[in-house]
Steps between C-alpha positions, in 0.01 A plus 500: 500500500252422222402135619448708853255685359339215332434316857365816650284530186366145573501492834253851475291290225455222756393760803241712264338176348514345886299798620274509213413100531429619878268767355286287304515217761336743770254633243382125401486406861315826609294451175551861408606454145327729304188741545184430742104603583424560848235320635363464909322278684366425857547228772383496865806288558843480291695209695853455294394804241790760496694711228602257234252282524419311204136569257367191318232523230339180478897374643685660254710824662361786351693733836576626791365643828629851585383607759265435861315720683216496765191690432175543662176365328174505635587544850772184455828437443598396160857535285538643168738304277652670192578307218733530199378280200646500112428782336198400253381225675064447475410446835109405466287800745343150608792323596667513910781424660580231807834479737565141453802227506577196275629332765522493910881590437468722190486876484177676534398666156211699427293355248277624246208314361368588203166618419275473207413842408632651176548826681848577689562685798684806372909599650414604921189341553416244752540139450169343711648231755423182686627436803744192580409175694810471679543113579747550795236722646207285422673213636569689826144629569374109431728399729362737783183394392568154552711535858168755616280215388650220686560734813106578513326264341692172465633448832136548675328314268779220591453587884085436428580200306706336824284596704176360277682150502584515829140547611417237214722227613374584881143484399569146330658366797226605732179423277629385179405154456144587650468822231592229257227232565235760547600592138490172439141443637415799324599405141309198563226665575502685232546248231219287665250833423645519185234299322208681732641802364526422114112377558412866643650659177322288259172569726596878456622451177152372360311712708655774303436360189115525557525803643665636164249262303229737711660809413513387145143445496396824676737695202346337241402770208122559608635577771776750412248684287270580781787626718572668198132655499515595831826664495343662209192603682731613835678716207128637444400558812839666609434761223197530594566588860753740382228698292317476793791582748520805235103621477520491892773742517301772298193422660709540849665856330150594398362480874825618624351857226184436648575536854745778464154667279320436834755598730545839299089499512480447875786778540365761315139481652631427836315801665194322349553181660595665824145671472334224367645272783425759776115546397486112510612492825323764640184304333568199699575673835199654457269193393756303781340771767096455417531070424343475829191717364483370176503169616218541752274701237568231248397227747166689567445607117514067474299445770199735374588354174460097608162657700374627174582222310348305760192716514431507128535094488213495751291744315612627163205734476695723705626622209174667450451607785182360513532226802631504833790307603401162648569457885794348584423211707797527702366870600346526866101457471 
């Protein structure tokens, strides 16, 4: 009876430590050994990341992810990942976290990189992020790229490059060995003006020289100091003409007072004027109406004139009154 009791004493022993060995194996393997800060961060895409997931910090695990959920930011989609890290471990407020793999068949992690500051995020703040470059992705989209390029741009170029050597080959069966010798005939040409053409440039080529030995004459210093002078002399005259410019202006808004004096003159002694101008054109209509009299009484007051100048010629002593006229010998007898 007693050794009975012994087994079922052991065999107890063996269950309890069984299920505690269990315990601890699940809490190493879920990482949730001991006490933990909170932390978040945010992905627009969290390929592989689920409850469990492991937390690196600079590859060592520092935790867990607990939990995934969508949220909206900015008008887009993004997910909210909640993190469980060691309780007490400085996360640098500079620092953020990446989905990543070691490996094309290993486990996607999220890792941490650290940052530099010497100023930690506090327990429930956000850890900033950087999103993945996800190779099987990458290697997908290039691989688009490459079938889109050959389907529009590498087969027609191909098609245009038949079709060039097909008209090639067709133009060198038809005219080929003529295109040839006229490039032949050509190149001959060519070389044979070769030597006609070095002579031009070293015609040009000393013609140029003199020309600059001209210029270098014309620039000599004399020179330079009367352009000098009369740049000088322009700078003179320019001021000048702007004084000038500037005396003409108040000479031009001292007539401009002057006239509006004269117009403010003629407008307040219009009636004046008016009279003034009436009179003098009733004078003229009047001396207009008796030319025709004048005229004729001026012609006679000439004609007695010329006869008395003619008179007193002939006899001055008519003057006195003491002679008689002499006859006029073109008066009847």
């Amino acid at each position: 009876m007693k050794s009975t009791r012994i087994n079922y004493l052991v065999v107890g022993t063996f269950v309890l430590a069984t299920i505690a060995g269990l315990v601890i194996a699940v809490s190493l393997l879920t990482g949730r050994t001991g006490a933990t800060d909170r932390y978040y961060t945010v992905f627009r895409n969290v390929t592989g990341i689920d409850f469990g997931t492991r937390v690196l910090y600079e590859g060592f695990p520092i935790g867990q992810v607990e939990n995934v959920h969508p949220f909206d930011e900015d008008g887009q989609l993004k997910f909210k990942v909640d993190i469980s890290v060691s309780e007490g471990w400085a996360i640098p407020d500079d620092s953020n976290a990446q989905i990543a793999a070691s490996g094309l068949l290993a486990a996607v992690t999220i890792g941490i990189n650290a940052g530099r500051s010497k100023t930690s995020l506090q327990p429930g703040s956000r850890i900033p992020s950087t999103e993945a470059a996800n190779v099987i992705d990458a290697m997908s989209s290039l691989a688009i790229d490459f079938s889109r390029l050959a389907e529009e741009d590498i087969r027609p170029l191909l098609r245009n490059l038949n079709r060039s050597a097909g008209t090639v080959a067709d133009l060198l069966d038809e005219g080929g060995v003529a295109m040839v010798d006229d490039l032949r005939n050509v190149i001959t040409d060519v070389g044979d003006r070769v030597p006609a053409i070095f002579a031009e440039i070293d015609a040009i080529t000393g013609k140029l020289n003199q020309s600059a030995d001209r210029i270098s004459q014309v620039l000599n210093e004399q020179n330079i100091q009367e352009v000098e002078t009369i740049i000088a002399d322009l700078g003179t005259a320019s001021r000048n003409m702007a004084t000038l410019t500037r005396e003409i202006g108040e000479t031009r808004e001292a007539m401009d007072k002057l006239l509006i004096d004269i117009d403010a003159v003629v407008i307040d002694n219009r009636p004046d004027v008016d009279r003034s101008i009436n009179s003098l054109r009733h004078s003229a209509e009047s001396v207009a109406r008796h030319i025709d009299a004048i005229n004729e009484n001026l012609e006679g007051a000439a004609r007695n004139l010329f006869e008395f100048s003619r008179q007193i010629r002939q006899n001055p002593s008519l003057l006195l009154n003491s002679g008689t006229p002499p006859r006029d010998p073109a008066a009847k007898k």
